[in-house]
C-alpha positions, 0 to 999 in steps of 0.5 A: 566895079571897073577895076574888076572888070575884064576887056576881050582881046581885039577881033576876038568876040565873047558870046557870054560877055555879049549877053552880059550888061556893059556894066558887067563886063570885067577887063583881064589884064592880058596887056598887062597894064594892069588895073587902070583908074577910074575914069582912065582914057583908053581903047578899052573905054571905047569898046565898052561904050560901042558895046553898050551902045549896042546892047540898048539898041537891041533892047529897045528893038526887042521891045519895039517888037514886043510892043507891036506884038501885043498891040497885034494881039490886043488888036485882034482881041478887041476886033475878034470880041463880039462886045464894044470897047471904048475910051473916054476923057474926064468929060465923057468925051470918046477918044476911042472906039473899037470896030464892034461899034460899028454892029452895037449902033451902026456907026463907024469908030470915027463918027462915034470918037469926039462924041459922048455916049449920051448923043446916041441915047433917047431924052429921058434915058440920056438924062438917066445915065449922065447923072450916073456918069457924073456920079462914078466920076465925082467919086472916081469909082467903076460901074458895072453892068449898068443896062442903057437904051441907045438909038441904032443908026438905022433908027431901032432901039438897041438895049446896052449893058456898059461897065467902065473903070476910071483911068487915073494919072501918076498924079492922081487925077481922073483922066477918063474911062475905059469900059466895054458895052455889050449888046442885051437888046435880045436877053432884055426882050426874052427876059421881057417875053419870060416876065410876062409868060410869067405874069401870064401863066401866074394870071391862069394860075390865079384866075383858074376854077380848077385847082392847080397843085404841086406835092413832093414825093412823099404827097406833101404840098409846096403849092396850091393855086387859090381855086382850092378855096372855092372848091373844098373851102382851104385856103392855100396855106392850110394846105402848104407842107402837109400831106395831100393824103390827110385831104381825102376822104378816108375811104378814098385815101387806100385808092389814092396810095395805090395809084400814087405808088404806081405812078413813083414804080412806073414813073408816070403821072395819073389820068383820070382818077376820081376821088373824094376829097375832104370840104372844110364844111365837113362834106366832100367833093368829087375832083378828077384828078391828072399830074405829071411826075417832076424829075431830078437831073438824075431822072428820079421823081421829086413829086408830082405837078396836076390839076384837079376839076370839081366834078361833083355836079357831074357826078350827082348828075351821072348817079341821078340819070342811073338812079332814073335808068335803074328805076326805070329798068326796076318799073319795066322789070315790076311791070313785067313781073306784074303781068307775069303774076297777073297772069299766073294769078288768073290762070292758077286762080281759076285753078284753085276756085275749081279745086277749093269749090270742089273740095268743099262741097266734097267735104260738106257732103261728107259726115262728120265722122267721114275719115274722107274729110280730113284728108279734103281739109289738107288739101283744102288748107294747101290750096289756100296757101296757093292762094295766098302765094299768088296774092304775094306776087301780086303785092312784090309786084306792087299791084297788089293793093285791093280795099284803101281805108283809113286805119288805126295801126294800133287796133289792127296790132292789137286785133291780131296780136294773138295770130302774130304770137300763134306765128313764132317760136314758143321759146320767143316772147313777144313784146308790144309797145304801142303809141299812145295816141293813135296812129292812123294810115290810109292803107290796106288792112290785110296787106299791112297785117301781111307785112307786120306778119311777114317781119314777126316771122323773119324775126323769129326765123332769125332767132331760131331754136335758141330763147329771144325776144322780138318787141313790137313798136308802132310811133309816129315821127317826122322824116327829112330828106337826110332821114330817108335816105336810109330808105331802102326802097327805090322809089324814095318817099317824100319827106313828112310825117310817118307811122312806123312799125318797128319790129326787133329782134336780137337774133343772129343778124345779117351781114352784108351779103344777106342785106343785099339780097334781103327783098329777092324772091325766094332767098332765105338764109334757111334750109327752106324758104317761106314764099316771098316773104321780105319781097311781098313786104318790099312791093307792099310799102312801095305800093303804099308809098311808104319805106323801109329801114333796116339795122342789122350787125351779124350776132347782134340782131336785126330792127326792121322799121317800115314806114306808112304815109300818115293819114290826113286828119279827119274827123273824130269816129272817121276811123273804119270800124270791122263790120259784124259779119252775119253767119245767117244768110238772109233771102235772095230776090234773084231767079235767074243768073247767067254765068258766062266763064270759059273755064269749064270746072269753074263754070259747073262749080258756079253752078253748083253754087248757084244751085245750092242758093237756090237761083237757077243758072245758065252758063255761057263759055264766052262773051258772044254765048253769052249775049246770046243767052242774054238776046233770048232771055232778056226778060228771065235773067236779072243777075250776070257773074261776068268772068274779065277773060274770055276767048272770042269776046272779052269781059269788058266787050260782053259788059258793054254789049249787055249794058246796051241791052238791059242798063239796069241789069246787075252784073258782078266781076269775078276775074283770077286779077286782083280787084284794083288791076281788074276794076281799071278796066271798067273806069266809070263803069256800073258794075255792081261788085266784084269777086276775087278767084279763087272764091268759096260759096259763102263768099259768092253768098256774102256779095250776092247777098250785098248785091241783093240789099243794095237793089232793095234800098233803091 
């Protein structure tokens, strides 16, 4: 290549041949010696070496330059990084430490450089880590990552995560490693602090009563705590993947879509809602539930994390204390009613014994052929439906109970069967099918006659103008506590043995409207109502302790079934028979009757009936009159009809007083009360009968005719 190169002439200087290696330079042959041989001396020789000289001269300084260059930006890099940089020998000896040492332990490079990594580690960690060096030496491999506690100079433990990779000569031996260790004491304590939140956390989870859940957005289940076991009996995994809404109860499941499409449009969780869910038993339990929406980067709801509380107990608790708050409120309401128809009762009865006495003494002073008597036999007849209005209030106030005798419900259907069929349509048959054996309750004959008539009627009403049927069944049967919860009394019979009555029909039925107000005064779906009606059969069973059931779908009629305490059993022939009643009234012993009354026409009337029985009578308008009458003629007077309500002195006060003067002295009550309300007052007491107002002459003849009999056989 020589030959072919050119040399510059002396003192001139070519910028591009400076540039150029000493090898590339060609000399021209401007002195014209023309190509000199290989190896030739000559001036140009020499230049040529100067120049290369030169040239590796300036290398080598450009290199120096750039050596200490990097080694500055390596310097300031090593310095500048938070981490520890370190070399080792084969031995695991340090041969270099960066400065960061010195904030990783404490010490400076120097203390650490002579020294290996396992001086500055506790016993059992230094063990631990050695055995893994020697590992990744034998088998000249990196490590990465490898977590190791060290001892700070200050004594503290510091937590080290070192990576190193082997350095290898030209020869293919291990000359040592170079790595970095950074400090993790502080992420290893919050990964220590986050595992045992999450031990502490997966602890409530587990030992939680409340049932703690997460559903996606469309309800289905991704987690279920294990309370969910002792509150509906699923366990975890029966529930995982399905849907929420298959674990509610059906009627609960249209609240539950409303509320969780509320919550997804508003983007909320729910507070507070109660539903009831489905137990693996078949029951289901009450749980209150709360949640909170689970939201995607984007903000959009993903599903919905809550916990929900068995709240069953509190509920039953809740509706015990407003079933006792609505059965106390109903008792004050009866209680109030009772006193209003107790009431109304005396004041409209002392009314009606004046008018029906009235009439009928006007009636039997007429001749048969009188165009007059019809007329009073209207009148007669509407006075004895008012009486019949007051004795139903008496009985839906449930105070209306009068004479308590056993009875077989079988004869007193049969006794009546032609009044029931004389009360309904002709177009409706009857049919009774009654037990075979008897059926015997402890019960007022009149007021279960009055129930049975008042379901015939109902069932007949129902029925309408149109053909039907209405069958009549009596049974005995027991009744559980499951049983009687159909009840539709307030006031729920104890669970045992029954009779019933059970009257059907197959007329229009009811929906359930009309069912809700079946027992309110007055209601009827007809044009015009019929007194009390449903009302008076409800406060007669509550006054029997009995029950009511009915079964009733709109076109397709009603069974109304009434329930009856059954009887104890007694002896054979213990069973009431009716008594003969005897049109031919026998003679009377008395001669002297005082009648103390404070209603006026009541009191002449009495008078008349007296007259008429041929016993004298003097009248008292209150309880002093009358024991003043008494004090005069103390010895004359042997009977006493006492009226219970008196202006200035009572019946009860009047009662006593006379007793105090004359103990043998026959006294009969006669109040507008009935005669269980009336007959209270005089607890212990010997009063010798009662007479119920309104009252007719042969009713008075028929007491003051037992009353005679009854002091004769003493």
């Amino acid at each position: 290549m020589l030959d072919r190169m050119t040399v510059p002439h002396a003192g001139m200087k070519n910028t591009a041949d400076e540039a150029r290696r000493p090898d590339e330079i060609r000399f021209s042959e401007a002195e014209g010696s023309g190509p000199l041989p290989l190896g030739a001396e000559t001036p140009g020789d020499t230049a040529v070496a100067l120049h290369r000289l030169k040239w590796e001269i300036d290398e080598r300084a450009k290199s120096e330059q750039a050596l200490r260059v990097s080694e500055e930006k390596f310097r300031a890099l090593i310095e500048a990084t938070s981490d520890w940089i370190w070399e080792t020998d084969q031995e695991g000896v340090y041969t270099y430490a960066s400065p960061k040492v010195r904030d990783l332990l404490g010490y400076q490079p120097d203390e650490v450089v002579g020294r290996t990594p396992f001086d500055f580690m506790p016993d059992g960690e230094r063990e631990r880590i050695r055995a893994a060096f020697e590992q990744k030496a034998a088998q000249r491999l990196p490590f990465f990552a490898l977590a190791n506690e060290n001892i700070h100079k200050d004594g503290s433990v510091v937590v080290l995560e070192t990576s190193g990779v082997p350095i290898i000569d030209s020869r293919g031996e291990l000359r040592g490693f170079r790595g970095i260790d950074r400090d993790i004491t502080q992420r290893r304590r919050s990964e220590q602090a986050l595992r045992e939140k999450d031990a502490f956390i997966q602890a409530l989870l587990d030992t939680s009563q409340d049932w703690i859940w997460a559903i996606d957005r469309s309800g289905n289940h991704s987690y279920d705590n294990p309370a969910v076991r002792a509150i509906l009996g699923w366990d975890p995994q029966d529930l995982e993947g399905k849907s929420t809404f298959d674990f509610i109860w059906p009627e609960d499941r249209a609240l539950a879509t409303d509320e969780v499409a509320r919550c997804l449009a508003e983007r909320r969780g729910w507070k507070g809602l109660v539903l009831r869910w489905r137990h693996r038993d078949g029951g289901f339990r009450f749980l209150e539930s709360n949640s909170v929406p689970m939201l995607d980067p984007e903000g959009v709801i993903v599903g919905f994390r809550g916990v929900d509380r068995d709240i069953t107990d509190r509920m039953k608790g809740a509706e015990e204390r407003l079933e006792l708050e609505r059965r106390l409120l109903h008792g004050q309401k009866l209680e109030s009613l009772g006193v209003l128809a107790g009431g109304i009762a005396h004041d409209f009865n002392n009314l009606l014994t004046a008018i029906q006495g009235n009439l009928a003494l006007a009636q039997a002073g007429l001749s048969p052929g009188s165009p007059e008597r019809e007329s009073i036999e209207e009148a007669l007849q509407a006075s004895y439906r008012a009486a019949d209005l007051t004795r139903e209030m008496l009985a839906y106030s449930g105070r209306g109970r009068f004479l308590i005798d056993r009875l077989d419900v079988n004869d007193l259907v049969r006794a009546n069967a032609a009044l029931f069929r004389a009360a309904i349509s002709h177009k409706v048959g009857l049919a009774l099918c009654l037990a075979t054996e008897p059926v015997v309750i402890e019960a007022d004959a009149g007021q279960v006659q009055q129930v049975i008539m008042n379901l015939i009627t109902n069932a007949s009403e129902a029925i309408g103008d149109q053909p039907g049927r209405i069958s009549l069944t009596t049974g005995a049967k027991e009744f559980d506590a499951a049983a009687l919860a159909a009840n539709l009394l307030a006031e729920k019979a104890t669970p045992g043995r029954f009779i019933f009555v059970e009257v059907k029909d197959d007329g229009c039925g009811m929906d359930q409207n009309t069912r809700q107000r079946l027992f309110d005064p007055f209601f009827t779906t007809k044009f015009a109502g019929r007194g009390l009606g449903m009302s008076a059969v409800q406060g007669i069973m509550r006054g029997h302790k009995g029950g009511i059931m009915v079964d009733s779908v709109p076109g397709r009629g009603t069974t109304i079934k009434v329930l009856f305490p059954e009887a104890p059993v007694h002896s054979p022939g213990s069973v009431q028979e009716p008594r003969p009643h005897s049109a031919r009234m026998p003679a009377v012993s008395f001669r002297l009757a005082l009648v103390a009354e404070d209603d006026e026409p009541v009191r002449r009337l009495v008078l008349e009936f007296f007259k008429r029985l041929g016993i004298a009578a003097v009248s008292a308008a209150d309880g002093e009159e009358a024991l003043a009458i008494l004090g005069e003629r103390r010895d004359e007077i042997d009977l006493v009809l006492l009226d219970l309500t008196m202006p200035r002195m009572d019946g009860v006060t009047a009662f006593h007083r006379m007793k105090a003067l004359r103990p043998d002295l026959p006294v009969l009550l006669t109040s507008g009360f009935d005669e269980q309300e009336a007959l209270q007052r005089f607890a212990g007491e010997a009063l010798e009968g009662f007479v119920q107002k309104p009252f007719s002459l042969s009713q008075l003849t028929d007491k003051i005719v037992q009353l005679s009999r009854k002091l004769a056989r003493r």
